[in-house]
DSSP file (Angstrom, degrees, kcal/mol; ACC not computed):
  #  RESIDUE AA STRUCTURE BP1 BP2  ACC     N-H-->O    O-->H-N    N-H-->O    O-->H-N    TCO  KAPPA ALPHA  PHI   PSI    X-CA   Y-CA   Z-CA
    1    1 A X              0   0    0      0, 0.0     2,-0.7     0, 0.0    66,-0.0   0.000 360.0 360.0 360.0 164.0   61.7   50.9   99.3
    2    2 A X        -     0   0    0      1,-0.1     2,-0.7    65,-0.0     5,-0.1  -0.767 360.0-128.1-114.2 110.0   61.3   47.5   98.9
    3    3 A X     >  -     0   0    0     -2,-0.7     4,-1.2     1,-0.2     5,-0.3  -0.351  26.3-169.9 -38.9  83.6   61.1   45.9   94.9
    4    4 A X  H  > S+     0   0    0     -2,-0.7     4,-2.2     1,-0.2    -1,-0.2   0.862  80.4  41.6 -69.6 -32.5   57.9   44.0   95.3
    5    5 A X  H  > S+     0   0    0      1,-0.2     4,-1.4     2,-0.2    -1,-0.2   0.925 114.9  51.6 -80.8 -27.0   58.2   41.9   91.9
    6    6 A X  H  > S+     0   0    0      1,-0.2     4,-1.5     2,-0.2    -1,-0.2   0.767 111.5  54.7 -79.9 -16.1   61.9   41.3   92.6
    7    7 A X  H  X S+     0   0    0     -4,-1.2     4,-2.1     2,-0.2    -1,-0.2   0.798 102.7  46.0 -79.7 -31.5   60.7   40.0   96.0
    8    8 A X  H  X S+     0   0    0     -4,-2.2     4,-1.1    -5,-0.3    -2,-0.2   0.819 109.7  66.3 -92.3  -9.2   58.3   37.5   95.4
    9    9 A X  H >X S+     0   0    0     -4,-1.4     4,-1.3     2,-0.2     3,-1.0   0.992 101.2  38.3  42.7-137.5   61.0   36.8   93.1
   10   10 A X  H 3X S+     0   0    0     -4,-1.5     4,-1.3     1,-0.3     5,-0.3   0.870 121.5  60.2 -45.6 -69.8   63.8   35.8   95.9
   11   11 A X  H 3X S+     0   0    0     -4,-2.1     4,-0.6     1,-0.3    -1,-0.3   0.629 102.7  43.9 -26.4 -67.0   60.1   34.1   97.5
   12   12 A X  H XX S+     0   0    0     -4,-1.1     3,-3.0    -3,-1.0     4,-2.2   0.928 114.9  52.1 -78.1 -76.1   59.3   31.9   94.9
   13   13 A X  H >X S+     0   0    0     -4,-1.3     4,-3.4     1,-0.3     3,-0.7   0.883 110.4  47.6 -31.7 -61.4   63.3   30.8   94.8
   14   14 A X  H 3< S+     0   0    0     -4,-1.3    -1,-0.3     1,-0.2    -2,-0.3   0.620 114.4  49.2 -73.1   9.1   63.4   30.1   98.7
   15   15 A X  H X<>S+     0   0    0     -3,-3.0     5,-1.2    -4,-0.6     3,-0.6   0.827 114.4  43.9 -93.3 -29.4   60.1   28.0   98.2
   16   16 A X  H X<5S+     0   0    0     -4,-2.2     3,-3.6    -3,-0.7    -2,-0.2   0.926 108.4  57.0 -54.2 -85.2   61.5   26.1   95.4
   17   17 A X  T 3<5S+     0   0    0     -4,-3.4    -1,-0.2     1,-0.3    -3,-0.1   0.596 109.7  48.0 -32.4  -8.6   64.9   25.5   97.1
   18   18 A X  T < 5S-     0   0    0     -3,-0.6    -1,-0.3    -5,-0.2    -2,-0.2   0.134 105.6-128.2-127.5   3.0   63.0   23.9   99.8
   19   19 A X  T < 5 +     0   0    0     -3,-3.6     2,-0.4     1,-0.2    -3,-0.2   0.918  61.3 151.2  41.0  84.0   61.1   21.8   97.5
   20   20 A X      < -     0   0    0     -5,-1.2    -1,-0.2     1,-0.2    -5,-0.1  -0.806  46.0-137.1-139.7 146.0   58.0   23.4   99.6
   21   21 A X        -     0   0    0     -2,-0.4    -1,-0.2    -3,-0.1    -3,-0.0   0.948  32.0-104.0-115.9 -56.2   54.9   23.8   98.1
   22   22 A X  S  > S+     0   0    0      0, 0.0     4,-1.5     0, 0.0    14,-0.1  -0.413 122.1  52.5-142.3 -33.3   53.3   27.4   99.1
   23   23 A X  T  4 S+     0   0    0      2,-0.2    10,-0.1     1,-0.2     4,-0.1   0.474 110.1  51.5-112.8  -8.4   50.8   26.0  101.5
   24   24 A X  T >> S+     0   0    0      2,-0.1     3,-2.0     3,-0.1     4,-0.8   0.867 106.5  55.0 -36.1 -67.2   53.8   24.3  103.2
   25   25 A X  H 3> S+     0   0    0      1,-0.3     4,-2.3     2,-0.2     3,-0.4   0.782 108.0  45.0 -43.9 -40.5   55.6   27.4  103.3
   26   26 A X  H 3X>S+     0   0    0     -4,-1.5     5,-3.4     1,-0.3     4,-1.0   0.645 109.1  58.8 -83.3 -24.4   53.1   29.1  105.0
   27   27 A X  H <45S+     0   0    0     -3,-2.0    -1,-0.3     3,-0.2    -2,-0.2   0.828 105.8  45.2 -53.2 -42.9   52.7   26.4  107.1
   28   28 A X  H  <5S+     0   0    0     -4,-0.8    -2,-0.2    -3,-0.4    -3,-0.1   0.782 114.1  51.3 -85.5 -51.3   56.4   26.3  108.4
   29   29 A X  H  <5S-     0   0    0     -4,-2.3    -3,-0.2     2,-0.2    -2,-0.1   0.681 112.0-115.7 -93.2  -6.3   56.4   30.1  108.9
   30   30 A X  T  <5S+     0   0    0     -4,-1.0     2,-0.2     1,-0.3    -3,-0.2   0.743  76.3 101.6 112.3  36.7   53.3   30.3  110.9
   31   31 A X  S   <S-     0   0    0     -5,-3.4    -1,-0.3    -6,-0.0    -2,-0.2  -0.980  73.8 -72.7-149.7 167.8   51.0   32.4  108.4
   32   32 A X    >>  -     0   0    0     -2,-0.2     3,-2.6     1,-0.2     4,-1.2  -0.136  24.1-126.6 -84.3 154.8   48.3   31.7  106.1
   33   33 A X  T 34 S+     0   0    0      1,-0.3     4,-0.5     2,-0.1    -1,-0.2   0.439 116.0  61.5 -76.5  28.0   48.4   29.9  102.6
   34   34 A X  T 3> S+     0   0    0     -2,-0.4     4,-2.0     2,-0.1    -1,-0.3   0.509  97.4  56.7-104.2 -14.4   46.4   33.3  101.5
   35   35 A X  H <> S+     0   0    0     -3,-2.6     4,-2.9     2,-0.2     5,-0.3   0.903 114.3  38.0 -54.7 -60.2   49.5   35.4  102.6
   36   36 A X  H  X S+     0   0    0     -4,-1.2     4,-2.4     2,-0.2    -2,-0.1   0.987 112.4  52.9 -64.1 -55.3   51.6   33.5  100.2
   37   37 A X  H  > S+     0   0    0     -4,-0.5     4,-0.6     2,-0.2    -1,-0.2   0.880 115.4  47.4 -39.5 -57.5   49.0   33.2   97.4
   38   38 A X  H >X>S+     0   0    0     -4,-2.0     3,-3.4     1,-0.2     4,-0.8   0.998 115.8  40.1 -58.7 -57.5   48.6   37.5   97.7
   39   39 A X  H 3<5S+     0   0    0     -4,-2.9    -2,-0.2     1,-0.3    -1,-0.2   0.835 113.9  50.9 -84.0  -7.3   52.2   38.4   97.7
   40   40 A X  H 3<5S+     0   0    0     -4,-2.4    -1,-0.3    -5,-0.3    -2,-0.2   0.732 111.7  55.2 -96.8  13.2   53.3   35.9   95.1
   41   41 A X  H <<5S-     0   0    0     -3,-3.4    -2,-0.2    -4,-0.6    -1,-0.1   0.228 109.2-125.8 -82.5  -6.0   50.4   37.4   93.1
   42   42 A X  T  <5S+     0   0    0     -4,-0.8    -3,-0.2     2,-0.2    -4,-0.1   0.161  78.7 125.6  66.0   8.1   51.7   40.4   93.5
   43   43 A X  S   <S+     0   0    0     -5,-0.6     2,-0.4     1,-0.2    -4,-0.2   0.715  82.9  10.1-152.7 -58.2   47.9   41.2   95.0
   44   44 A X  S    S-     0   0    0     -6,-0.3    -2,-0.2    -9,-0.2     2,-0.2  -0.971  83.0-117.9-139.8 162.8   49.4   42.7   98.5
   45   45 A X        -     0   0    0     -2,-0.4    -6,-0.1     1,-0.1    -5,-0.1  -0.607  41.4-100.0 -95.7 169.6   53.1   43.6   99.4
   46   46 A X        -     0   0    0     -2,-0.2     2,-0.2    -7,-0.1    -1,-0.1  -0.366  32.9-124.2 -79.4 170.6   54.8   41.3  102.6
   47   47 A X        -     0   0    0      1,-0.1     4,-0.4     4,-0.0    -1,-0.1  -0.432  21.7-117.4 -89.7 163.0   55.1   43.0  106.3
   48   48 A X  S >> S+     0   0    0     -2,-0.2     3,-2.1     2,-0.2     4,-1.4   0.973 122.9  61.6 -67.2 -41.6   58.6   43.1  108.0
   49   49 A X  H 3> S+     0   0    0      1,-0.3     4,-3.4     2,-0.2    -1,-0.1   0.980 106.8  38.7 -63.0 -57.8   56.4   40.8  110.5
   50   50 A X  H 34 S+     0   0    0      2,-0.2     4,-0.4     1,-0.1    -1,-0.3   0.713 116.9  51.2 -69.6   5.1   55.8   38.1  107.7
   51   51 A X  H X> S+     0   0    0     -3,-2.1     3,-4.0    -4,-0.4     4,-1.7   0.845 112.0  49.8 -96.8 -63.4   59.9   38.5  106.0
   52   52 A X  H 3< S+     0   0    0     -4,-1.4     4,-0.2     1,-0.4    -2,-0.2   0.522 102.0  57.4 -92.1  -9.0   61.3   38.0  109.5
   53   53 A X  T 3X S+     0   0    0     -4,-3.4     4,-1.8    -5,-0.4    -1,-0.4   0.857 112.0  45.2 -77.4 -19.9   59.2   34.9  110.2
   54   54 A X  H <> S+     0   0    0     -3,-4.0     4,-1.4    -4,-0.4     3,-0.4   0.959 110.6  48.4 -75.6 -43.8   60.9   33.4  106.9
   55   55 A X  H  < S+     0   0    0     -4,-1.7    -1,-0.2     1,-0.2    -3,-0.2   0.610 115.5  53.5 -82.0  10.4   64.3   34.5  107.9
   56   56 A X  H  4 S+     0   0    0     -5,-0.3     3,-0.3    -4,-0.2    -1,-0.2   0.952 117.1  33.3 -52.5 -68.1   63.2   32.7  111.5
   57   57 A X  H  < S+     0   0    0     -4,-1.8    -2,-0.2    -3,-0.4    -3,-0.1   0.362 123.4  41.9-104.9 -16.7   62.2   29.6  110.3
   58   58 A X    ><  -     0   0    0     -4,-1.4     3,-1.9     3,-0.1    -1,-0.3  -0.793  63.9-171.2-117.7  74.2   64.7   29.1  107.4
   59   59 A X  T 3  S+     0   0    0      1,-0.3    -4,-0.1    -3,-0.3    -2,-0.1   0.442  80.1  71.1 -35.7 -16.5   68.3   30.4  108.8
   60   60 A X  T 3  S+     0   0    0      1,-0.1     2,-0.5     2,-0.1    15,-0.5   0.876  82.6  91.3 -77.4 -31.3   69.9   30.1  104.9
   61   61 A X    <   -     0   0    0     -3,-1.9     2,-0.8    -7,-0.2    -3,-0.1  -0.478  69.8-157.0 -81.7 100.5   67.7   33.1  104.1
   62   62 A X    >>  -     0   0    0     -2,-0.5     3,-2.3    10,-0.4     4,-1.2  -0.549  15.9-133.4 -86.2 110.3   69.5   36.1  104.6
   63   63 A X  H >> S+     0   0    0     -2,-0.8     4,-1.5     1,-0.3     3,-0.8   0.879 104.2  45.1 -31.5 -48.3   67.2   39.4  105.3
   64   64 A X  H 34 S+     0   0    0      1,-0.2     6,-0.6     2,-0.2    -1,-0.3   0.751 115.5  47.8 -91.4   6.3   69.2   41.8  102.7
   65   65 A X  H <4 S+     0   0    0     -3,-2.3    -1,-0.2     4,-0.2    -2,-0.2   0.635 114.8  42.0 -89.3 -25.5   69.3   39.2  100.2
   66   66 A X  H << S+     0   0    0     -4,-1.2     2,-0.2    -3,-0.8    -2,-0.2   0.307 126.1  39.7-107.0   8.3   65.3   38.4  100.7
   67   67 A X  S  < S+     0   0    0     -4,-1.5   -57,-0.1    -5,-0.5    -3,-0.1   0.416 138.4   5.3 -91.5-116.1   64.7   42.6  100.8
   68   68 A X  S    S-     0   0    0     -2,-0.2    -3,-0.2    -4,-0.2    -4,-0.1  -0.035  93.7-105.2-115.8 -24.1   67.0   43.7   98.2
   69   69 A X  S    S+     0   0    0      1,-0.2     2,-0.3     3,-0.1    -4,-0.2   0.050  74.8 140.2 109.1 -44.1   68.7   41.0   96.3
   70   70 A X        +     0   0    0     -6,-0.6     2,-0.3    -7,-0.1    -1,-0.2  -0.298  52.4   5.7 -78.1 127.6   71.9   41.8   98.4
   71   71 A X  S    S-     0   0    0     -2,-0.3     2,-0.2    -6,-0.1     4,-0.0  -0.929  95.4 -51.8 113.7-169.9   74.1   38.8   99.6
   72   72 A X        -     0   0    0     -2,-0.3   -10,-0.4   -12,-0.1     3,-0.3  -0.377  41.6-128.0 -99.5-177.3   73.8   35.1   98.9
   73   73 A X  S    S+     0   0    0      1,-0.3   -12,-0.1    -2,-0.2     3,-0.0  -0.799  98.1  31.7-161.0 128.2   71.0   32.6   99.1
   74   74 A X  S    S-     0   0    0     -2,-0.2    -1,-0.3   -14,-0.2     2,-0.2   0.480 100.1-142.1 -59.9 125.9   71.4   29.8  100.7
   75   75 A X        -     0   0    0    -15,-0.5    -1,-0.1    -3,-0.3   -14,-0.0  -0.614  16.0-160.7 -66.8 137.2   73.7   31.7  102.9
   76   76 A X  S    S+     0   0    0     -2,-0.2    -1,-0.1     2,-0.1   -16,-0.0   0.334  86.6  65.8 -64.9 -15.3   77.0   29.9  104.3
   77   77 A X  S    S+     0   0    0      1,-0.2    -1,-0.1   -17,-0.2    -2,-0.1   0.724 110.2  31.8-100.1 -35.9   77.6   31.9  106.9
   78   78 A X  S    S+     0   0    0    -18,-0.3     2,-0.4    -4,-0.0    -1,-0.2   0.165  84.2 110.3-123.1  55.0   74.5   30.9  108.9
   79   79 A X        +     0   0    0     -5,-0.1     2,-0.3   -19,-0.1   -19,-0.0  -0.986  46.9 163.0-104.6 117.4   74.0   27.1  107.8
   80   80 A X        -     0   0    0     -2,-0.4     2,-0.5     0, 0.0   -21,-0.0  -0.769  46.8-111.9-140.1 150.0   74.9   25.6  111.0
   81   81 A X        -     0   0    0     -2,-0.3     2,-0.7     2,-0.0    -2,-0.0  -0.894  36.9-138.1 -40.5 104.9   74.2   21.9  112.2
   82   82 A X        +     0   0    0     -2,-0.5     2,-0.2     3,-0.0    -3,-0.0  -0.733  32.1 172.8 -68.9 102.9   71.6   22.4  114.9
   83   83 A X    >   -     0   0    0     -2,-0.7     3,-3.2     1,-0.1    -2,-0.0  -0.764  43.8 -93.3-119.9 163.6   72.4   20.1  117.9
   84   84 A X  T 3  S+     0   0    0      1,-0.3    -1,-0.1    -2,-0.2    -2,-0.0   0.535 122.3  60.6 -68.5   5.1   71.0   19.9  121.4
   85   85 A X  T 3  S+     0   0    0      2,-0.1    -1,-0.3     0, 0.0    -3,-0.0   0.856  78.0 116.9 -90.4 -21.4   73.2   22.0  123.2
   86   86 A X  S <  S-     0   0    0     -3,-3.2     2,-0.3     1,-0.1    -4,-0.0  -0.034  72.6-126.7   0.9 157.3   71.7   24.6  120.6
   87   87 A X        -     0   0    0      1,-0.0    -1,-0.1     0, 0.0    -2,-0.1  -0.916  25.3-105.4-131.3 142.5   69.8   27.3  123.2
   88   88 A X    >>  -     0   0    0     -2,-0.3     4,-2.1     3,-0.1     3,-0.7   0.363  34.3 -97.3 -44.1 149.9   66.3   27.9  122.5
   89   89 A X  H 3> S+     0   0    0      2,-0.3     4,-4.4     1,-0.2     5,-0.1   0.930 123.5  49.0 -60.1 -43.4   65.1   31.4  120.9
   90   90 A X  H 3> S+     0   0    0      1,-0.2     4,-1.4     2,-0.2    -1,-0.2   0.939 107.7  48.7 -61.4 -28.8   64.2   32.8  124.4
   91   91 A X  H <> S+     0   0    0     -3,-0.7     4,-1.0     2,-0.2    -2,-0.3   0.800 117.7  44.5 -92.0 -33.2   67.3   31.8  126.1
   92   92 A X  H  X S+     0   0    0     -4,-2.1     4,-2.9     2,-0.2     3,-0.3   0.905 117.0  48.5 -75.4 -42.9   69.1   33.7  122.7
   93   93 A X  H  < S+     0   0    0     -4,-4.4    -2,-0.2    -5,-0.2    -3,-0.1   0.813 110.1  51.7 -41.0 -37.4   66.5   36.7  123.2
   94   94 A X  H >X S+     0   0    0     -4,-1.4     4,-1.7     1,-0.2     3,-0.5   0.743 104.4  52.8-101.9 -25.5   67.3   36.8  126.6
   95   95 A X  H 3X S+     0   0    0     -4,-1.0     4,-4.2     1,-0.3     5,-0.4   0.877 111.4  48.1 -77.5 -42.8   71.3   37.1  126.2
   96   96 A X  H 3< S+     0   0    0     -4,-2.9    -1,-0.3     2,-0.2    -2,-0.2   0.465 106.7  56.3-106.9  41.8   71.1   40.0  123.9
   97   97 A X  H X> S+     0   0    0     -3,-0.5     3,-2.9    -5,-0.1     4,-0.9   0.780 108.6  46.4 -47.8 -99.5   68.7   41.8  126.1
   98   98 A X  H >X S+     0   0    0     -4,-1.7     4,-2.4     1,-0.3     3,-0.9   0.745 111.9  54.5 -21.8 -67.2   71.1   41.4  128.5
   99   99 A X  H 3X S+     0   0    0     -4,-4.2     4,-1.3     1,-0.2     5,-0.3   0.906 107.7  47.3 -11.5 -66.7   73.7   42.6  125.8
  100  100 A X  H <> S+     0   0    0     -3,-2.9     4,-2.1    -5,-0.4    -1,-0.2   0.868 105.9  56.8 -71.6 -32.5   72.0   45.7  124.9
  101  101 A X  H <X S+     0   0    0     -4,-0.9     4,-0.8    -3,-0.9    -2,-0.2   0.998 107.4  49.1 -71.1 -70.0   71.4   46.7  128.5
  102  102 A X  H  X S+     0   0    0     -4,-2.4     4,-1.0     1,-0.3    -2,-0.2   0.626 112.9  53.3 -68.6   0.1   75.5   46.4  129.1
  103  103 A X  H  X S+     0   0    0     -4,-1.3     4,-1.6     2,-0.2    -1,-0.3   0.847 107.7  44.4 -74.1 -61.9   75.8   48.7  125.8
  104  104 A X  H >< S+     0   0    0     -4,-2.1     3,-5.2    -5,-0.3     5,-0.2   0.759 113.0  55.3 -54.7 -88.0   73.5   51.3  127.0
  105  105 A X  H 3X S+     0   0    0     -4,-0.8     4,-1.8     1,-0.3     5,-0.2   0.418 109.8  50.0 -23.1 -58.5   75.6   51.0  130.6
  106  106 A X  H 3X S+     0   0    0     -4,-1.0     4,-0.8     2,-0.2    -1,-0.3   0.715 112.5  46.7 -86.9 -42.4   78.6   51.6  128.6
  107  107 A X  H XX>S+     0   0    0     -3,-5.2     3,-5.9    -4,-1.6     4,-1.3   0.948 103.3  54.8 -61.0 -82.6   77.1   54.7  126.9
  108  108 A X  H 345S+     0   0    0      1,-0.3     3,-0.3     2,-0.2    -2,-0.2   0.697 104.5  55.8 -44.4 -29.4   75.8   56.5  129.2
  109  109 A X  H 3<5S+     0   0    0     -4,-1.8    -1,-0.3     1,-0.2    -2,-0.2   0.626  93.6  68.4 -82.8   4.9   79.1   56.6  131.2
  110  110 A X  H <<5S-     0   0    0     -3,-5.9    -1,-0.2    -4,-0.8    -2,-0.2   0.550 125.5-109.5 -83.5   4.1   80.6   57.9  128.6
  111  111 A X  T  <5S+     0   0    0     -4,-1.3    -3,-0.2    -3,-0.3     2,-0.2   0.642  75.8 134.2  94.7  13.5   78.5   60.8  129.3
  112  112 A X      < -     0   0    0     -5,-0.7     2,-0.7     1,-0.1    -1,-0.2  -0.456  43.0-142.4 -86.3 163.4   76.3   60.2  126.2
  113  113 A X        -     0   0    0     -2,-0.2     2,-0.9    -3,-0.1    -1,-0.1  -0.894  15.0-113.8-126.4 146.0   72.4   60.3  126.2
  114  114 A X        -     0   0    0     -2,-0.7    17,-0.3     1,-0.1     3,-0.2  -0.485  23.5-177.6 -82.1 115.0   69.9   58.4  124.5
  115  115 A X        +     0   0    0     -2,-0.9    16,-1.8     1,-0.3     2,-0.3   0.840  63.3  17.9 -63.6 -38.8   67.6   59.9  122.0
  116  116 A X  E     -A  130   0A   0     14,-0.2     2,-0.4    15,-0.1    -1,-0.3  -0.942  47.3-163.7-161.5 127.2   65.5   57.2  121.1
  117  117 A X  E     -A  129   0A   0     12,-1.9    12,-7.2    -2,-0.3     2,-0.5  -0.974   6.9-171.1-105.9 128.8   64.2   54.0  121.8
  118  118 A X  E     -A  128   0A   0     -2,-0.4     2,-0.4    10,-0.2    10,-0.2  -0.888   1.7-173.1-116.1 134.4   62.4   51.6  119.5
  119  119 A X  E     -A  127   0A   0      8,-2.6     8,-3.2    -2,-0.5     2,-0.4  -0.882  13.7-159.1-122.4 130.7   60.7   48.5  120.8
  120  120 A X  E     -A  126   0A   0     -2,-0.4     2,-0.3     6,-0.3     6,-0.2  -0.887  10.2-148.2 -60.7 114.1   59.4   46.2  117.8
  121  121 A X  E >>  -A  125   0A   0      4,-1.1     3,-2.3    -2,-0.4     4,-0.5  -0.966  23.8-115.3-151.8 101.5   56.7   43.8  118.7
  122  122 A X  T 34 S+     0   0    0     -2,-0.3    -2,-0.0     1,-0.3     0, 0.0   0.532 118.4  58.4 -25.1 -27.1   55.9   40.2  117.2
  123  123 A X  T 34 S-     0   0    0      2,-0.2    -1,-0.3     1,-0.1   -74,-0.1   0.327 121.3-110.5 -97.2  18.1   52.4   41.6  115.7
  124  124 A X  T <4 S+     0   0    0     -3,-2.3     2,-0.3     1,-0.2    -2,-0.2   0.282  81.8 131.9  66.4  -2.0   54.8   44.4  113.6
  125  125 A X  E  <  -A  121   0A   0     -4,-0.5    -4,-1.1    -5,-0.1     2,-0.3  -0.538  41.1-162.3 -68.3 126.1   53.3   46.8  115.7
  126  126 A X  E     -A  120   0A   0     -2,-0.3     2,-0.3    -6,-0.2    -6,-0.3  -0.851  22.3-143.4-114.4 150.7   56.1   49.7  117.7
  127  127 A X  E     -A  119   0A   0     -8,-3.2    -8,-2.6    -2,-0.3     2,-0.6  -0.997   9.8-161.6-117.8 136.1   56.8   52.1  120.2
  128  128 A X  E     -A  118   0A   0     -2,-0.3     2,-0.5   -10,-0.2   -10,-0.2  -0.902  11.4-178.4-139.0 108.3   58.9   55.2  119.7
  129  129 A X  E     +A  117   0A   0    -12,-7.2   -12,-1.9    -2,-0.6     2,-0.4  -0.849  13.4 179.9-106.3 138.4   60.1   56.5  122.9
  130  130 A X  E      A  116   0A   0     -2,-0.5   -14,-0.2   -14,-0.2   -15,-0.1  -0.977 360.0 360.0-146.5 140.4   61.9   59.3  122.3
  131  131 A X              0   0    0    -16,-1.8   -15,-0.1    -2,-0.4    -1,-0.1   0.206 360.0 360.0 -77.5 360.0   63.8   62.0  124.4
């Protein structure tokens, strides 16, 4: 479970570190400056939807470092120069789709079967297909 005062917290740092003002922030990660205002009020706790738009939209931010504390901030490992041969978040989606499909191929001839799939959905909303 997730430390809400030690998260807003780590929050507060990556809005600081970014010399962002809250209603920036909220600008840049695509949710409203009453989102920010509750959870750094402690007033509601964040969604997975609204952490994974920060670790989106700010690459330094490492997910078990803005859950849990664990890791760095600014991360090193994924501070990259972004240049145009970059490819675009669908064209990255699309590759590990593809990925995951030759991982399942690869399973299943090893004669294993799949128990469960879970499909995760931009609005935090899932489906849990299970066998």
């Amino acid at each position: 479970m997730i430390n809400t005062e030690a998260f807003t917290k780590r929050l507060q740092q990556v809005i600081d570190y970014y010399s962002e003002t809250a209603s920036s922030f909220a600008e840049k990660i695509g949710v409203q400056r009453s989102s920010i205002s509750h959870i750094l009020s402690g007033r509601n706790k964040p969604s997975l939807e609204f952490v994974l738009k920060i670790t989106h939209a700010f690459p330094e931010v490492e997910l078990l470092w803005l859950l849990n504390g664990k890791g760095e901030f600014p991360s090193t490992l994924k501070t990259i120069q972004l240049n145009t041969t970059t490819p675009s978040p669908p064209v990255i989606e699309k590759k590990i789709a593809s990925e995951i499909k030759h991982e399942i191929r690869e399973e299943i001839k090893q004669d294993k079967t799949i128990e469960r799939i879970v499909i995760f959905y931009s609005d935090g909303s899932f489906k849990n297909f299970q066998n």
